[in-house]
VEXVEX-603110 format. One line per 2 residues: number of its first residue (from 1); for each residue x, y, z of C-alpha. Coordinates in steps of 0.5 Angstrom, whole numbers, plus 500, padded with zeros to 3 digits. Layout:
BEGIN
NUM) X:Y:Z; ... .
END
This chain:
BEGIN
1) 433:544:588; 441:546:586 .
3) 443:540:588; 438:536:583 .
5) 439:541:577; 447:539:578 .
7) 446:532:578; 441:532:572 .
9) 446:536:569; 452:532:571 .
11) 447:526:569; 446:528:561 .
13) 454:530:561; 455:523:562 .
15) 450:521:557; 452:525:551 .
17) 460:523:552; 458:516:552 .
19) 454:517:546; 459:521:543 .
21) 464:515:544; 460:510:542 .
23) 458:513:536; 466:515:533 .
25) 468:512:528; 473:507:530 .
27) 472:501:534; 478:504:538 .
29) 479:511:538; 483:513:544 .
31) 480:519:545; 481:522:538 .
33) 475:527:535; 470:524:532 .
35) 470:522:524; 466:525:519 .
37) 458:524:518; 458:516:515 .
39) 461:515:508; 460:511:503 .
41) 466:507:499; 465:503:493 .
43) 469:498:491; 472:494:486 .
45) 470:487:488; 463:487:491 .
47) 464:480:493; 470:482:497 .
49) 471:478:503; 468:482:510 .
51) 475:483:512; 478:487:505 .
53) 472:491:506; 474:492:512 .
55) 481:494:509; 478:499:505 .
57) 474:502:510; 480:502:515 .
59) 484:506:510; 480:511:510 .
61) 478:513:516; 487:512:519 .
63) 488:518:514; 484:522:518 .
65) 489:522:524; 495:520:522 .
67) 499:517:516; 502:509:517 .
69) 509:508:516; 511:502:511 .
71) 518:499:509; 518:495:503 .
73) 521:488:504; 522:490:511 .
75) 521:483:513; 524:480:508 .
77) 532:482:507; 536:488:512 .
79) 543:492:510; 546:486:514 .
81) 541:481:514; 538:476:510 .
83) 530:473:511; 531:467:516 .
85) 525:463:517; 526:461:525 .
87) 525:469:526; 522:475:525 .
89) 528:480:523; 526:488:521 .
91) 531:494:519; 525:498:523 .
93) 524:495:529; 532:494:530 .
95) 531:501:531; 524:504:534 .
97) 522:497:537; 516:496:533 .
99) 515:493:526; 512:498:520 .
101) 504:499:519; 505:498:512 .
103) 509:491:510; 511:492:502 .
105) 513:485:498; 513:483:490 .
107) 509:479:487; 513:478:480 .
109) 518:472:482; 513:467:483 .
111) 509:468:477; 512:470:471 .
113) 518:466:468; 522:465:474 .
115) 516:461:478; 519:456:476 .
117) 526:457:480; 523:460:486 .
119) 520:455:490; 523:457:497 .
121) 521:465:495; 515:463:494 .
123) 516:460:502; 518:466:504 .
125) 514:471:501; 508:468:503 .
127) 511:467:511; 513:475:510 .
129) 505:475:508; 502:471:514 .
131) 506:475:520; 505:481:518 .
133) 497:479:518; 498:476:525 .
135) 501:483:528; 496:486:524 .
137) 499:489:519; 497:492:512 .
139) 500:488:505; 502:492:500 .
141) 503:488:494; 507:490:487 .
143) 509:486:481; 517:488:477 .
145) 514:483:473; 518:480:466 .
147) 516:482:460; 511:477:456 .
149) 513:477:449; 520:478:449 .
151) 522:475:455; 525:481:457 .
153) 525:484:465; 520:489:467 .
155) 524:495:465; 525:492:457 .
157) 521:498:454; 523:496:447 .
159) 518:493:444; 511:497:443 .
161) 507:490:442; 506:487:449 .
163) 500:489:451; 496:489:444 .
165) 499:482:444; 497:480:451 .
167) 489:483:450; 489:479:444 .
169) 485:473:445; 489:466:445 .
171) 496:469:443; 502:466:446 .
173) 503:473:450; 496:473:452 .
175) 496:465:454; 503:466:458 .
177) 500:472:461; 495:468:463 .
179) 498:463:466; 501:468:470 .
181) 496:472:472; 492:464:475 .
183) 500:463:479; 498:469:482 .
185) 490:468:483; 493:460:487 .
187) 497:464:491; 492:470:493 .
189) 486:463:494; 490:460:499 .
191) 493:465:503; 489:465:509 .
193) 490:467:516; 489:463:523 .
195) 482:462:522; 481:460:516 .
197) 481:468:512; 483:470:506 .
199) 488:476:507; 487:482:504 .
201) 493:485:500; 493:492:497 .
203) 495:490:489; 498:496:486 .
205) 500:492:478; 503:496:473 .
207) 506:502:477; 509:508:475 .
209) 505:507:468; 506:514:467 .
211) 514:514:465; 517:510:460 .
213) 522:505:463; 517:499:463 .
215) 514:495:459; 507:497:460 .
217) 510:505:461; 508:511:457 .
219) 512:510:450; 510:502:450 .
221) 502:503:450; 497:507:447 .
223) 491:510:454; 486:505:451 .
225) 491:500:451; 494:501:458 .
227) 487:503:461; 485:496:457 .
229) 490:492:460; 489:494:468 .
231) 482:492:467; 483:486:464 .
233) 488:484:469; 483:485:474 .
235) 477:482:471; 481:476:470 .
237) 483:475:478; 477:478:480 .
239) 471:475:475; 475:469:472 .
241) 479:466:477; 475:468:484 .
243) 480:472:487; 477:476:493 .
245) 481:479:498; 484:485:494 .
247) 484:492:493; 486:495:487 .
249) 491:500:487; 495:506:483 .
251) 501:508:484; 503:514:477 .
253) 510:516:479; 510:523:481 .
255) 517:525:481; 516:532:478 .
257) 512:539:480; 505:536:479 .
259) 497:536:479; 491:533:480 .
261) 491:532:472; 498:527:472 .
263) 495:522:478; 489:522:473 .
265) 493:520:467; 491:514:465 .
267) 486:513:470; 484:505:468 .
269) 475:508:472; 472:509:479 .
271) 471:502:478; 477:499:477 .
273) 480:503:482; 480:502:491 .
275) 486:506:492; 489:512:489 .
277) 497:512:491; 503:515:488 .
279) 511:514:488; 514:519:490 .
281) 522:520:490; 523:527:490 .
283) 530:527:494; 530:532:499 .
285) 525:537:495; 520:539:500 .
287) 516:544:495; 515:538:490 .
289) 513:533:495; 509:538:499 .
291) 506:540:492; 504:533:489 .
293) 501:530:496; 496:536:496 .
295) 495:534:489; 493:527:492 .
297) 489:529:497; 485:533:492 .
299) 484:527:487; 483:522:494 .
301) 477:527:496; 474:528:489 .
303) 473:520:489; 472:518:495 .
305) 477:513:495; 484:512:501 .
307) 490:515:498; 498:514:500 .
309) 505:514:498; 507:509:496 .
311) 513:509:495; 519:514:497 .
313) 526:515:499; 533:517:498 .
315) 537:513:495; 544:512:500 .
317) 541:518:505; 546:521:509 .
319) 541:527:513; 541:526:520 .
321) 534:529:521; 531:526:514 .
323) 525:523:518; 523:529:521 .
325) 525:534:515; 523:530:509 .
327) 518:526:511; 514:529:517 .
329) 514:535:516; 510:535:509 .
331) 506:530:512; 503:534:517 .
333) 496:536:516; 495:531:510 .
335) 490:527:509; 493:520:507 .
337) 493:513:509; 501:511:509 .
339) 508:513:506; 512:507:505 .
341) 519:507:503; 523:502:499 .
343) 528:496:500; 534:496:504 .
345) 538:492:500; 543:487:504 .
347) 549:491:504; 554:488:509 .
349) 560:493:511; 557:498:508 .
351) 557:495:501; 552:499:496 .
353) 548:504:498; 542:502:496 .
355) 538:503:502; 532:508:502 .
357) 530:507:510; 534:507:517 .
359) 537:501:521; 542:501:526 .
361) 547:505:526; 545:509:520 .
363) 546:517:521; 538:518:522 .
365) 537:512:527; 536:518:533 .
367) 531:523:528; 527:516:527 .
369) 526:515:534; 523:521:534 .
371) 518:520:528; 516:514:531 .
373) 515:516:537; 510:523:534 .
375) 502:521:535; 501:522:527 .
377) 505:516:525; 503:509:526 .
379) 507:503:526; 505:496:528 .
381) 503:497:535; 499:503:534 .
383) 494:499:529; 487:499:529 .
385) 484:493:528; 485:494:521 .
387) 481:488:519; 474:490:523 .
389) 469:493:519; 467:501:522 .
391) 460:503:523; 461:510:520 .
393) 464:508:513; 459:504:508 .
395) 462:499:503; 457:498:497 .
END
Protein backbone atom coordinates (compact mmCIF):
# COMPACT_ATOMS: atom_id res chain seq x y z
CA UNK A 1 0.00 0.00 0.00
CA UNK A 2 2.89 2.53 0.77
CA UNK A 3 4.71 1.48 -2.25
CA UNK A 4 1.12 2.16 -4.47
CA UNK A 5 0.67 5.63 -2.51
CA UNK A 6 4.45 6.86 -3.54
CA UNK A 7 3.77 5.74 -6.93
CA UNK A 8 0.30 7.59 -7.12
CA UNK A 9 2.05 10.46 -5.84
CA UNK A 10 5.05 10.34 -8.02
CA UNK A 11 2.58 10.02 -10.67
CA UNK A 12 0.58 13.15 -10.22
CA UNK A 13 4.26 15.20 -9.49
CA UNK A 14 4.93 14.22 -13.21
CA UNK A 15 1.50 15.35 -14.26
CA UNK A 16 1.41 18.80 -12.72
CA UNK A 17 5.22 19.68 -13.74
CA UNK A 18 4.21 18.74 -17.19
CA UNK A 19 1.00 20.79 -17.44
CA UNK A 20 2.87 23.63 -15.68
CA UNK A 21 5.26 23.28 -18.53
CA UNK A 22 2.86 22.98 -21.34
CA UNK A 23 0.98 25.86 -19.89
CA UNK A 24 4.01 28.64 -19.50
CA UNK A 25 3.76 31.38 -21.71
CA UNK A 26 6.42 31.02 -24.01
CA UNK A 27 7.15 28.38 -26.36
CA UNK A 28 10.66 28.23 -24.88
CA UNK A 29 10.97 29.13 -21.37
CA UNK A 30 14.03 27.25 -20.48
CA UNK A 31 12.98 26.56 -16.88
CA UNK A 32 11.99 30.03 -16.13
CA UNK A 33 8.42 30.44 -13.92
CA UNK A 34 5.65 30.92 -15.48
CA UNK A 35 3.98 34.17 -16.69
CA UNK A 36 1.24 36.14 -15.63
CA UNK A 37 -2.50 34.78 -16.02
CA UNK A 38 -3.47 35.20 -19.99
CA UNK A 39 -3.12 39.00 -21.09
CA UNK A 40 -4.77 41.08 -23.88
CA UNK A 41 -2.85 43.70 -26.14
CA UNK A 42 -4.38 45.92 -28.48
CA UNK A 43 -3.02 46.77 -31.41
CA UNK A 44 -2.69 49.52 -33.77
CA UNK A 45 -3.29 47.64 -37.05
CA UNK A 46 -5.75 44.97 -36.50
CA UNK A 47 -4.86 43.59 -40.03
CA UNK A 48 -1.39 43.34 -38.52
CA UNK A 49 0.15 40.29 -40.23
CA UNK A 50 0.48 36.98 -37.86
CA UNK A 51 4.16 37.48 -37.20
CA UNK A 52 3.70 41.53 -35.99
CA UNK A 53 1.34 40.42 -33.84
CA UNK A 54 3.32 37.71 -32.68
CA UNK A 55 5.88 40.69 -32.09
CA UNK A 56 3.93 42.77 -29.96
CA UNK A 57 3.21 39.57 -27.78
CA UNK A 58 6.58 38.68 -27.55
CA UNK A 59 7.63 42.03 -26.49
CA UNK A 60 5.77 41.72 -23.66
CA UNK A 61 6.21 38.50 -22.29
CA UNK A 62 10.65 38.75 -22.82
CA UNK A 63 10.30 41.86 -20.13
CA UNK A 64 9.17 39.71 -17.74
CA UNK A 65 12.74 37.93 -17.41
CA UNK A 66 14.82 40.07 -18.66
CA UNK A 67 15.56 43.06 -21.13
CA UNK A 68 17.31 42.58 -24.94
CA UNK A 69 20.41 44.47 -25.73
CA UNK A 70 20.21 46.61 -29.00
CA UNK A 71 22.85 48.68 -30.97
CA UNK A 72 21.53 51.08 -33.45
CA UNK A 73 23.34 50.77 -36.86
CA UNK A 74 25.13 47.64 -35.48
CA UNK A 75 25.06 45.93 -38.57
CA UNK A 76 25.55 48.80 -40.74
CA UNK A 77 29.14 50.99 -39.78
CA UNK A 78 31.88 50.16 -36.76
CA UNK A 79 34.49 52.42 -34.99
CA UNK A 80 36.98 50.92 -38.03
CA UNK A 81 34.70 49.55 -40.15
CA UNK A 82 32.23 50.27 -42.68
CA UNK A 83 29.03 47.83 -44.07
CA UNK A 84 30.25 45.28 -46.32
CA UNK A 85 27.99 43.19 -48.42
CA UNK A 86 29.91 40.00 -48.56
CA UNK A 87 29.74 39.74 -44.71
CA UNK A 88 27.99 40.36 -41.48
CA UNK A 89 30.53 42.84 -39.30
CA UNK A 90 29.00 43.78 -35.50
CA UNK A 91 31.00 46.08 -33.05
CA UNK A 92 29.05 43.86 -30.49
CA UNK A 93 29.76 40.34 -31.62
CA UNK A 94 33.50 41.38 -32.11
CA UNK A 95 33.57 41.59 -28.55
CA UNK A 96 30.93 38.78 -26.86
CA UNK A 97 30.57 36.42 -30.09
CA UNK A 98 26.61 37.24 -30.49
CA UNK A 99 25.22 40.04 -32.53
CA UNK A 100 22.47 42.16 -30.47
CA UNK A 101 18.69 41.39 -29.83
CA UNK A 102 17.67 44.36 -30.94
CA UNK A 103 18.92 45.90 -34.44
CA UNK A 104 18.53 50.13 -34.62
CA UNK A 105 18.30 51.35 -38.27
CA UNK A 106 17.06 54.74 -40.00
CA UNK A 107 14.60 54.89 -42.39
CA UNK A 108 14.93 58.93 -43.44
CA UNK A 109 17.64 58.64 -46.55
CA UNK A 110 15.69 56.59 -48.58
CA UNK A 111 12.38 58.92 -48.53
CA UNK A 112 12.82 62.17 -47.95
CA UNK A 113 14.78 64.49 -50.48
CA UNK A 114 17.78 62.40 -50.61
CA UNK A 115 16.05 59.31 -52.15
CA UNK A 116 17.18 60.06 -54.93
CA UNK A 117 21.09 59.72 -54.12
CA UNK A 118 20.57 56.98 -51.99
CA UNK A 119 19.93 54.02 -54.17
CA UNK A 120 22.96 51.83 -52.56
CA UNK A 121 21.82 52.88 -48.85
CA UNK A 122 18.68 51.71 -49.64
CA UNK A 123 20.48 48.19 -50.79
CA UNK A 124 22.14 48.04 -47.67
CA UNK A 125 19.51 48.98 -45.29
CA UNK A 126 17.36 46.55 -46.55
CA UNK A 127 20.24 43.60 -46.27
CA UNK A 128 20.87 44.99 -42.48
CA UNK A 129 16.75 44.48 -42.31
CA UNK A 130 16.82 40.66 -43.82
CA UNK A 131 19.90 39.49 -41.80
CA UNK A 132 18.64 40.41 -38.92
CA UNK A 133 15.42 38.88 -39.24
CA UNK A 134 16.99 35.74 -40.27
CA UNK A 135 18.87 35.31 -36.99
CA UNK A 136 16.00 36.18 -35.59
CA UNK A 137 16.56 39.60 -34.38
CA UNK A 138 14.02 42.57 -33.53
CA UNK A 139 14.04 46.04 -36.07
CA UNK A 140 13.81 49.10 -34.76
CA UNK A 141 13.11 51.81 -36.92
CA UNK A 142 13.62 55.71 -36.66
CA UNK A 143 13.32 58.40 -39.06
CA UNK A 144 15.96 61.95 -38.74
CA UNK A 145 13.64 62.83 -41.58
CA UNK A 146 14.33 66.17 -43.70
CA UNK A 147 12.17 68.95 -42.91
CA UNK A 148 9.34 69.20 -45.62
CA UNK A 149 8.56 72.61 -46.05
CA UNK A 150 11.92 74.39 -45.84
CA UNK A 151 14.07 71.75 -47.15
CA UNK A 152 16.03 71.97 -44.07
CA UNK A 153 17.30 68.85 -41.81
CA UNK A 154 15.43 67.31 -39.43
CA UNK A 155 16.75 69.45 -36.69
CA UNK A 156 15.81 72.67 -38.75
CA UNK A 157 13.33 74.17 -35.68
CA UNK A 158 12.90 77.44 -37.47
CA UNK A 159 9.88 77.42 -38.78
CA UNK A 160 6.49 76.86 -36.80
CA UNK A 161 4.43 75.81 -40.02
CA UNK A 162 5.68 72.32 -41.08
CA UNK A 163 3.06 70.27 -39.67
CA UNK A 164 -0.18 72.81 -40.27
CA UNK A 165 1.12 72.47 -43.87
CA UNK A 166 2.03 68.98 -43.87
CA UNK A 167 -1.94 68.26 -42.72
CA UNK A 168 -3.31 70.71 -45.03
CA UNK A 169 -4.79 68.74 -47.76
CA UNK A 170 -3.03 69.10 -51.15
CA UNK A 171 -0.29 71.81 -50.15
CA UNK A 172 3.18 71.29 -51.73
CA UNK A 173 4.35 70.16 -47.98
CA UNK A 174 1.58 67.75 -47.63
CA UNK A 175 1.85 66.28 -51.07
CA UNK A 176 6.03 66.06 -50.63
CA UNK A 177 5.43 64.38 -47.43
CA UNK A 178 3.16 61.97 -48.76
CA UNK A 179 5.23 61.26 -51.38
CA UNK A 180 7.67 60.30 -48.83
CA UNK A 181 5.48 58.47 -46.59
CA UNK A 182 4.46 55.92 -50.12
CA UNK A 183 8.60 55.72 -50.69
CA UNK A 184 8.47 54.16 -46.98
CA UNK A 185 5.27 52.18 -47.23
CA UNK A 186 7.25 50.41 -51.09
CA UNK A 187 9.99 49.72 -48.87
CA UNK A 188 8.16 48.30 -45.86
CA UNK A 189 5.14 46.06 -48.67
CA UNK A 190 8.30 44.46 -50.18
CA UNK A 191 10.64 43.49 -47.15
CA UNK A 192 9.74 40.05 -46.77
CA UNK A 193 11.46 37.09 -45.47
CA UNK A 194 12.54 33.77 -46.83
CA UNK A 195 9.16 32.83 -46.84
CA UNK A 196 7.31 34.99 -48.46
CA UNK A 197 6.47 37.29 -45.05
CA UNK A 198 6.57 40.54 -44.49
CA UNK A 199 9.02 41.76 -41.64
CA UNK A 200 7.82 43.22 -38.69
CA UNK A 201 9.64 46.68 -37.88
CA UNK A 202 9.32 48.33 -34.74
CA UNK A 203 8.34 52.46 -36.14
CA UNK A 204 9.27 54.91 -33.77
CA UNK A 205 8.33 58.49 -36.16
CA UNK A 206 8.97 61.88 -34.60
CA UNK A 207 11.15 60.81 -31.38
CA UNK A 208 11.98 63.22 -28.75
CA UNK A 209 9.04 65.18 -29.50
CA UNK A 210 8.90 66.52 -26.47
CA UNK A 211 12.12 68.70 -26.78
CA UNK A 212 12.67 71.55 -29.39
CA UNK A 213 15.52 70.90 -31.81
CA UNK A 214 13.49 69.05 -34.61
CA UNK A 215 11.11 70.22 -36.60
CA UNK A 216 8.13 68.22 -35.29
CA UNK A 217 9.66 69.16 -31.48
CA UNK A 218 7.68 71.08 -28.77
CA UNK A 219 8.59 74.99 -29.94
CA UNK A 220 7.18 73.99 -33.73
CA UNK A 221 3.86 72.37 -33.15
CA UNK A 222 0.90 73.04 -30.93
CA UNK A 223 -0.36 69.20 -28.95
CA UNK A 224 -3.19 69.07 -31.29
CA UNK A 225 -0.86 69.51 -34.22
CA UNK A 226 1.78 66.91 -33.02
CA UNK A 227 -0.69 64.56 -31.92
CA UNK A 228 -2.73 65.18 -35.28
CA UNK A 229 0.57 64.61 -37.51
CA UNK A 230 1.60 61.00 -35.43
CA UNK A 231 -2.05 60.07 -36.41
CA UNK A 232 -1.91 61.11 -39.98
CA UNK A 233 1.21 59.48 -40.47
CA UNK A 234 0.15 56.23 -39.30
CA UNK A 235 -3.32 56.30 -41.13
CA UNK A 236 -1.61 57.09 -44.21
CA UNK A 237 0.86 54.00 -43.96
CA UNK A 238 -1.73 51.79 -42.36
CA UNK A 239 -5.13 52.54 -43.97
CA UNK A 240 -4.15 54.48 -47.25
CA UNK A 241 -1.06 52.38 -48.50
CA UNK A 242 -1.53 48.81 -47.04
CA UNK A 243 1.51 48.68 -44.49
CA UNK A 244 0.80 45.98 -42.10
CA UNK A 245 4.06 44.65 -40.50
CA UNK A 246 4.40 47.68 -38.13
CA UNK A 247 4.11 48.46 -34.63
CA UNK A 248 3.96 51.92 -33.59
CA UNK A 249 6.34 53.27 -31.06
CA UNK A 250 7.13 56.32 -28.96
CA UNK A 251 10.15 57.52 -27.99
CA UNK A 252 9.54 61.05 -25.62
CA UNK A 253 13.28 62.23 -24.68
CA UNK A 254 13.65 61.61 -20.76
CA UNK A 255 17.01 63.30 -20.40
CA UNK A 256 15.73 64.87 -16.96
CA UNK A 257 14.38 63.65 -13.47
CA UNK A 258 10.81 62.70 -14.70
CA UNK A 259 7.21 61.32 -14.27
CA UNK A 260 4.87 59.11 -15.67
CA UNK A 261 3.22 62.88 -16.89
CA UNK A 262 6.24 63.60 -19.22
CA UNK A 263 6.34 60.20 -21.05
CA UNK A 264 2.54 60.85 -21.58
CA UNK A 265 3.18 64.32 -23.21
CA UNK A 266 1.47 64.52 -26.19
CA UNK A 267 0.34 60.94 -25.95
CA UNK A 268 -0.94 60.73 -29.93
CA UNK A 269 -4.18 57.81 -27.83
CA UNK A 270 -4.10 54.01 -27.03
CA UNK A 271 -4.98 53.65 -30.41
CA UNK A 272 -2.34 54.67 -32.27
CA UNK A 273 0.44 53.47 -29.93
CA UNK A 274 1.73 49.53 -29.80
CA UNK A 275 4.93 50.53 -27.87
CA UNK A 276 5.92 52.89 -25.27
CA UNK A 277 9.83 53.59 -25.30
CA UNK A 278 11.93 56.40 -23.98
CA UNK A 279 15.28 58.11 -25.18
CA UNK A 280 17.33 58.25 -22.63
CA UNK A 281 21.03 59.69 -22.29
CA UNK A 282 21.52 60.58 -18.77
CA UNK A 283 25.20 60.22 -18.57
CA UNK A 284 26.46 58.39 -15.67
CA UNK A 285 23.27 59.66 -13.28
CA UNK A 286 21.85 56.60 -12.11
CA UNK A 287 19.25 58.38 -9.85
CA UNK A 288 17.69 59.62 -12.97
CA UNK A 289 17.72 56.68 -15.23
CA UNK A 290 16.49 54.64 -12.34
CA UNK A 291 13.82 57.08 -11.66
CA UNK A 292 12.54 57.51 -15.45
CA UNK A 293 12.45 53.68 -15.86
CA UNK A 294 10.04 53.43 -12.87
CA UNK A 295 8.22 55.89 -14.63
CA UNK A 296 8.24 53.75 -17.78
CA UNK A 297 7.22 50.52 -16.22
CA UNK A 298 4.30 52.35 -14.25
CA UNK A 299 3.08 54.05 -17.80
CA UNK A 300 3.63 50.36 -19.66
CA UNK A 301 1.69 48.61 -16.67
CA UNK A 302 -1.05 51.19 -16.90
CA UNK A 303 -1.63 50.78 -20.55
CA UNK A 304 -0.67 47.30 -20.94
CA UNK A 305 1.60 47.96 -23.81
CA UNK A 306 5.59 46.47 -24.16
CA UNK A 307 8.11 49.48 -23.20
CA UNK A 308 11.89 49.92 -23.64
CA UNK A 309 14.57 52.48 -23.76
CA UNK A 310 15.10 53.27 -26.79
CA UNK A 311 17.87 54.88 -27.00
CA UNK A 312 21.10 55.46 -24.67
CA UNK A 313 24.43 55.92 -24.03
CA UNK A 314 27.33 58.19 -23.43
CA UNK A 315 29.02 60.04 -25.97
CA UNK A 316 32.85 58.82 -26.10
CA UNK A 317 32.61 56.82 -22.62
CA UNK A 318 35.74 55.81 -21.03
CA UNK A 319 34.26 53.61 -17.61
CA UNK A 320 35.48 50.55 -17.35
CA UNK A 321 32.70 49.18 -15.70
CA UNK A 322 29.92 51.14 -17.55
CA UNK A 323 27.83 48.05 -18.76
CA UNK A 324 27.78 46.64 -15.33
CA UNK A 325 27.17 49.97 -13.27
CA UNK A 326 25.10 52.02 -15.84
CA UNK A 327 23.14 49.85 -17.36
CA UNK A 328 22.68 46.62 -15.55
CA UNK A 329 22.18 47.81 -12.53
CA UNK A 330 19.34 50.30 -13.18
CA UNK A 331 17.88 47.37 -15.04
CA UNK A 332 17.66 44.77 -12.61
CA UNK A 333 14.28 44.39 -11.63
CA UNK A 334 12.66 46.43 -14.15
CA UNK A 335 10.12 45.23 -16.44
CA UNK A 336 10.91 46.21 -19.72
CA UNK A 337 11.63 44.76 -23.10
CA UNK A 338 15.00 46.32 -24.45
CA UNK A 339 17.85 49.14 -24.00
CA UNK A 340 19.38 50.12 -27.05
CA UNK A 341 22.11 52.06 -27.48
CA UNK A 342 23.23 54.61 -30.16
CA UNK A 343 25.75 54.33 -33.53
CA UNK A 344 29.36 53.65 -33.09
CA UNK A 345 30.40 56.10 -35.66
CA UNK A 346 33.22 54.90 -37.95
CA UNK A 347 36.31 56.48 -36.41
CA UNK A 348 39.58 54.70 -37.21
CA UNK A 349 42.60 55.39 -35.27
CA UNK A 350 40.76 56.75 -32.79
CA UNK A 351 39.54 59.60 -34.67
CA UNK A 352 36.05 61.47 -33.24
CA UNK A 353 34.37 60.13 -30.43
CA UNK A 354 31.31 59.79 -31.14
CA UNK A 355 30.69 56.05 -30.01
CA UNK A 356 28.20 55.15 -27.68
CA UNK A 357 28.81 51.19 -27.14
CA UNK A 358 31.58 48.97 -27.06
CA UNK A 359 34.21 47.40 -29.63
CA UNK A 360 37.51 45.96 -29.30
CA UNK A 361 39.77 47.52 -27.58
CA UNK A 362 37.63 50.05 -25.93
CA UNK A 363 38.12 50.40 -21.98
CA UNK A 364 34.72 48.62 -21.02
CA UNK A 365 35.33 45.36 -23.68
CA UNK A 366 35.94 42.92 -20.13
CA UNK A 367 32.66 44.52 -18.16
CA UNK A 368 30.79 44.03 -21.50
CA UNK A 369 31.61 40.26 -21.41
CA UNK A 370 30.18 39.93 -18.13
CA UNK A 371 27.02 41.75 -18.97
CA UNK A 372 26.71 39.53 -21.75
CA UNK A 373 27.07 36.88 -20.11
CA UNK A 374 24.22 37.87 -16.96
CA UNK A 375 20.91 35.60 -17.43
CA UNK A 376 18.80 38.89 -17.47
CA UNK A 377 20.24 40.43 -20.75
CA UNK A 378 19.38 38.63 -24.18
CA UNK A 379 21.25 38.85 -27.06
CA UNK A 380 20.85 37.30 -30.46
CA UNK A 381 21.23 33.68 -29.51
CA UNK A 382 19.37 34.02 -26.46
CA UNK A 383 15.97 35.06 -28.42
CA UNK A 384 12.76 33.31 -28.24
CA UNK A 385 11.16 32.59 -31.24
CA UNK A 386 10.21 36.49 -31.35
CA UNK A 387 7.86 35.90 -34.51
CA UNK A 388 5.77 33.01 -33.07
CA UNK A 389 2.81 33.97 -31.41
CA UNK A 390 2.36 32.91 -27.58
CA UNK A 391 -0.58 31.05 -25.95
CA UNK A 392 -0.97 33.43 -22.91
CA UNK A 393 -1.03 36.78 -24.58
CA UNK A 394 -4.07 37.90 -26.87
CA UNK A 395 -3.65 40.34 -29.42
CA UNK A 396 -7.25 42.13 -30.31
Amino acid sequence: MFDMKKNVLFNFVVFVVALSCFTNCSPENDGLPASEDPVTLSIVDKQATSETKALLANLWDIQKKGFMFGHHADFYMGRDWLYDKTKTQSDTYNVCGDYPGVLGIDFAKMIDDRYSDSKEHNEKLRDCCLDAYRRGMVILACIHINNPLTGGDSWDNSSNEVAKEILKDGSVTNVKFKTWLDRLAAFANNLKGDGGELIPIIFRPFHEHTDPWSWWGSTCTTEKEYISLWRFTVEYLRDIKGVHNFLYAISPDMNKMGDDSDILYRYPGDNYVDFIGIDSYVGLNNNIFVNNLKALVRVSKSKLKPCGVTETGVEGFQASDYWSTNILAPLTGRQISMVVTWTNEYGPSDLGNHYFSVFPGHPSEKDFIKFFNNDLTFFCNDLPQMYEMLDCVSID
